[in-house]
N, C-alpha and C positions, 0 to 999 in steps of 0.2 A: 729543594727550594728553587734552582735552575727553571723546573718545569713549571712548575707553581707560578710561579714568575712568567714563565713564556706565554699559559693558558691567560691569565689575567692580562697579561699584556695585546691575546688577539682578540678576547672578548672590550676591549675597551677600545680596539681599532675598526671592531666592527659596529658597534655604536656610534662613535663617529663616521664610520659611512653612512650608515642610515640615520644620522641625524634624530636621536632618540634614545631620552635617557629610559626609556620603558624597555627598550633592546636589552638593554642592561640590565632590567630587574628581573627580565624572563632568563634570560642567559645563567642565571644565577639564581634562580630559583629552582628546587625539585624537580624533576621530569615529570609527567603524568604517567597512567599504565602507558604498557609498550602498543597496546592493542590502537590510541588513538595518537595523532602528534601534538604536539606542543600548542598553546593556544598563539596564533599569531596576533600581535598588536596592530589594529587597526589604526593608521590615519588617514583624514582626522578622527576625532575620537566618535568611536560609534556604539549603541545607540543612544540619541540625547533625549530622544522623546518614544514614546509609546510606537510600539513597533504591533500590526494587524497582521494577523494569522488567517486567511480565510479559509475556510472549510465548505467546500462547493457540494454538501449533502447536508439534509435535515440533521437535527442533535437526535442525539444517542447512537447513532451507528458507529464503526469502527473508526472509521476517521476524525471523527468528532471526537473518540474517547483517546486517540494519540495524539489528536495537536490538541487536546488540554491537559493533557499530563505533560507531555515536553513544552507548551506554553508555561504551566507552572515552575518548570523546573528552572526554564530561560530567563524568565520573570529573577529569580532570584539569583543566575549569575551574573548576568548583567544589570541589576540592581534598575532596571528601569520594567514597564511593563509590557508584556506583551499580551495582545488583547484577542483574543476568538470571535470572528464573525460566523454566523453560516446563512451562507448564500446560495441556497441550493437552485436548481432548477438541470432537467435536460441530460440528466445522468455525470453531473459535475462540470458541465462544461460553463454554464453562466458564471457562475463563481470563478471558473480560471479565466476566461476571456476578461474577468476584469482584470485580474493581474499581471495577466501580458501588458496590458496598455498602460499599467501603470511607471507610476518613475519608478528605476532599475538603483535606488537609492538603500537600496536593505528595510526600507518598513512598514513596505507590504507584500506579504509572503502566503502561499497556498497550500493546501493540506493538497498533493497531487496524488497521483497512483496511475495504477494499472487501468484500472474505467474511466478515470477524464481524461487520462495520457498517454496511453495506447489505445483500447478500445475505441473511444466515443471520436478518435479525430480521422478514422477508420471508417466508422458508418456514416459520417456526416462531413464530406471534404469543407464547408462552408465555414470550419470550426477556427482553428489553430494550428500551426505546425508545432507538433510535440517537443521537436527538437532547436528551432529555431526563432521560435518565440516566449522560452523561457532558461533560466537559468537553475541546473538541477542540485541542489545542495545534499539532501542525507537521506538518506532510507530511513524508513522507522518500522515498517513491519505489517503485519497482518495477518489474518486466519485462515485458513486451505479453504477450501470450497467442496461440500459433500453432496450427493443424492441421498434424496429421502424420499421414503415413500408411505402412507397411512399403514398403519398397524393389520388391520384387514387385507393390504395389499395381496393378491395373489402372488408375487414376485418377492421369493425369499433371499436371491441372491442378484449379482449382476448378470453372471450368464442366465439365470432365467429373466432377468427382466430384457436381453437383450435377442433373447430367441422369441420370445412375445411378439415385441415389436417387430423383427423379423417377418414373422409368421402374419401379423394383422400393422402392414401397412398405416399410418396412419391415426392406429386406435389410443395412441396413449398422448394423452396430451400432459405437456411441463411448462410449470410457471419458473418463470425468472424474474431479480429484481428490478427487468427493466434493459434496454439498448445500452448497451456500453457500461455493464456493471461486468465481471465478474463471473459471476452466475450463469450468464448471459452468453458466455464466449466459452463459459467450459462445456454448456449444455448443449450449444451448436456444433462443438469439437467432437465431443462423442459422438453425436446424429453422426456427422460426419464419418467420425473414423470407422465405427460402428457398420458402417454401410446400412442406418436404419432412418425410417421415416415418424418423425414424431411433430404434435400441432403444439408451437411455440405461443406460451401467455406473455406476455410481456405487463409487469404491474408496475406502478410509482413506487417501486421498493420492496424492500423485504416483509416487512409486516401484512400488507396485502395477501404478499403472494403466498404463507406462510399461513395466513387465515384461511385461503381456497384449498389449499392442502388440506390441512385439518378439517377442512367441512367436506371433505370429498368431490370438490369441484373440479381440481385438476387429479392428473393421477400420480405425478412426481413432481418434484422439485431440484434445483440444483441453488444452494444457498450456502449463506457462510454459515460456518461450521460451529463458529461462536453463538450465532443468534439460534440455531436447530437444539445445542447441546440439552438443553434442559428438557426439550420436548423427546430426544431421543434416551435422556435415562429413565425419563418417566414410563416410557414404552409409547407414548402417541405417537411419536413417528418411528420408523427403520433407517436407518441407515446402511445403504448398498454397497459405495464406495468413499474416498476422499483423496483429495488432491496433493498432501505432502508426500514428500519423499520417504515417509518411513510412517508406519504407524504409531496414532496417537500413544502417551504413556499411561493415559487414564481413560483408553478404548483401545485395549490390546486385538478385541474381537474386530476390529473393522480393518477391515484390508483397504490398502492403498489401489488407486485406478490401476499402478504402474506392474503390483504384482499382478495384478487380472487380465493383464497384457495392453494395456494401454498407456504406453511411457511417454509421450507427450499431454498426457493429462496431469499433470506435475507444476505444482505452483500455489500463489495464494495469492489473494486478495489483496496486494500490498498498495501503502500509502508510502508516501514521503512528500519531502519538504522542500520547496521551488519557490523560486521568484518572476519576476522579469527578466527580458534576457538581458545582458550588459549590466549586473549587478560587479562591485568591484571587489575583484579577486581575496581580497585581504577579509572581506566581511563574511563571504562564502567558506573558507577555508574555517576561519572562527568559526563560525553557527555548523559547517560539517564534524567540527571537533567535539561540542559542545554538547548537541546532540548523540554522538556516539557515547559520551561521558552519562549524558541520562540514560538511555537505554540501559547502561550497566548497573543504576539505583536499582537498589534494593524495592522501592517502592515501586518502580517502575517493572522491574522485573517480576515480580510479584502479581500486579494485576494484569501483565499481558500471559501469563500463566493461569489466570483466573479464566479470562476470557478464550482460552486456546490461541493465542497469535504466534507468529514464529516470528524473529527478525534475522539480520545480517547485519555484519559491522563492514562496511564499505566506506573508502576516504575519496574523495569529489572525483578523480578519475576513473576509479572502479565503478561509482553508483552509475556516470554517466555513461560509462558503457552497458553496465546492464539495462540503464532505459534502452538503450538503442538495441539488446540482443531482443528483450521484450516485445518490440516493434517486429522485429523478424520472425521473433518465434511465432507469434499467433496472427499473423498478417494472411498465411493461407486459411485459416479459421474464420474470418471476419470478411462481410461484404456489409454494403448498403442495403440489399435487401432483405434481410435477412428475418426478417417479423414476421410469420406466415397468418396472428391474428393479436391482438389486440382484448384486454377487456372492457 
């Protein structure tokens, strides 16, 4: 009874310091799993009105399909709405430059990632600073990055498509979905690492570049692994390599870059969830908790399984270091000039 008594007596002392009978209801409520923390109560109370999700790429790509499944899910714990704009242009950058500028209030927030937030502020200094003009709240995930090449391709593996290239300068040209996607930076990374010479497409996206493939206009591709999947079990396209840490579980046959000897080609296509910078600690910490909470639905978990995405469960300190390890890691990989043509 002693203790019982002492416990109740420091959670009602610490209420009264923070002035808030809501301290108290959380204090005394369930824990949540161990994987995320407790949701912090925000004052004042937040949010009272419609809270805008931008998504700085056309709909239907991956981005567009995590910030409306975690919009839906947010929607329903905070009983207010949150709304999906997409703002595309520029390889994600138009849509985030609006949200830097905006008020650092919690309710307007941007579908961010690796190509508007490492990539794109890389090849264009005129952009944003990744780090200093926004506020990074939650990981939510995304899909490795593979080569593919047409079904005809001479190049059955990657050592043969890498002695090719090799041997003929020049001769292979690769679409990507564009400057500061992805795609974009793992295809230059091999050129690179590779020590080989290949003419770089650069298209408005995936779909494009994924049409020239399949018509035999280019001669590979480096794309998300989500959008190729269906053309790769039909057999129209090969796939050479892929970008996660381990191979897929529903393509035992496709080796990782990393076993093929290329361990800095390691990664995916990831999105997350950002604001303005000077968003208030208390709302970021919620919406980081919240988010890790949906990633664990069943529904959620489900269709990012559909789609091939991998995630991570990171709390606001850990995500914000991996942006910044992100910036380091691929910062040798990335220049401004780096487009050798255009379609």
């Amino acid at each position: 009874m002693k203790r019982r008594a002492l416990a109740s007596f420091a959670k009602l002392a610490l209420a009264v310091a923070a002035c808030s009978v809501a301290v108290v209801a959380a204090a005394q409520s369930p824990s949540p799993p161990s994987q995320a923390p407790q949701s912090p109560q925000v004052q004042p109370p937040w949010p009272t009105k419609p809270v805008r999700i931008i998504v700085p790429y056309a709909p239907g790509g991956g981005s567009d399909t995590l910030g409306r499944l975690v919009s839906r899910r947010l929607s329903e714990v905070f009983k207010q709405t949150f709304v999906v704009e997409n703002r595309s242009g520029v390889a994600g950058v138009i849509g985030s430059q609006m949200v830097a500028k905006a008020d650092p209030d919690g309710y307007t927030l941007v579908v961010s990632g690796i190509g508007s937030h490492v990539v794109a502020p890389m090849v264009n200094d005129n952009t944003f600073d990744p780090i200093k003009d926004f506020t990074h709240i939650a990981f939510l995930g995304g899909p490795p990055t593979v080569l593919v090449v047409g079904p005809d391709s001479p190049y059955k593996d990657l050592k043969g498509f890498v002695e090719y290239a090799k041997a003929n300068p020049g001769k292979i040209s690769w679409g990507s979905p564009g400057q500061g996607t992805h795609g974009y930076m793992i295809g230059d990374a091999f050129a690179s690492t590779a020590g080989i010479k290949m003419v770089t497409i650069n298209y408005k996206g995936g779909n494009p570049a994924m049409t020239d493939l399949l018509a035999g206009h280019v001669n590979a591709a480096f794309m998300s692994f989500g959008t190729t999947t269906p053309y790769i079990q039909s057999g129209k396209l090969r796939a050479l390599a892929i970008t996660s840490d381990k191979r897929a579980d529903d393509f035992p046959q496709l080796p990782t870059f990393t076993e093929q000897g290329y361990p800095a080609l390691t990664g995916t296509t990831w999105f997350s969830l950002s604001g303005p910078a000077g968003m208030p600690p208390a709302i970021v910490e919620r919406l980081n908790t919240e988010v890790r909470r949906a990633l664990r639905s069943p529904e959620i978990v489900a269709e990012m399984r559909r789609q091939n995405m991998e995630t991570l469960d990171m709390d606001v300190p850990t995500f914000n270091a991996y942006v910044r390890s992100e910036i380091q890691h691929w910062k040798p990989y990335v220049s401004p000039a780096q487009a050798d043509a255009k379609p």
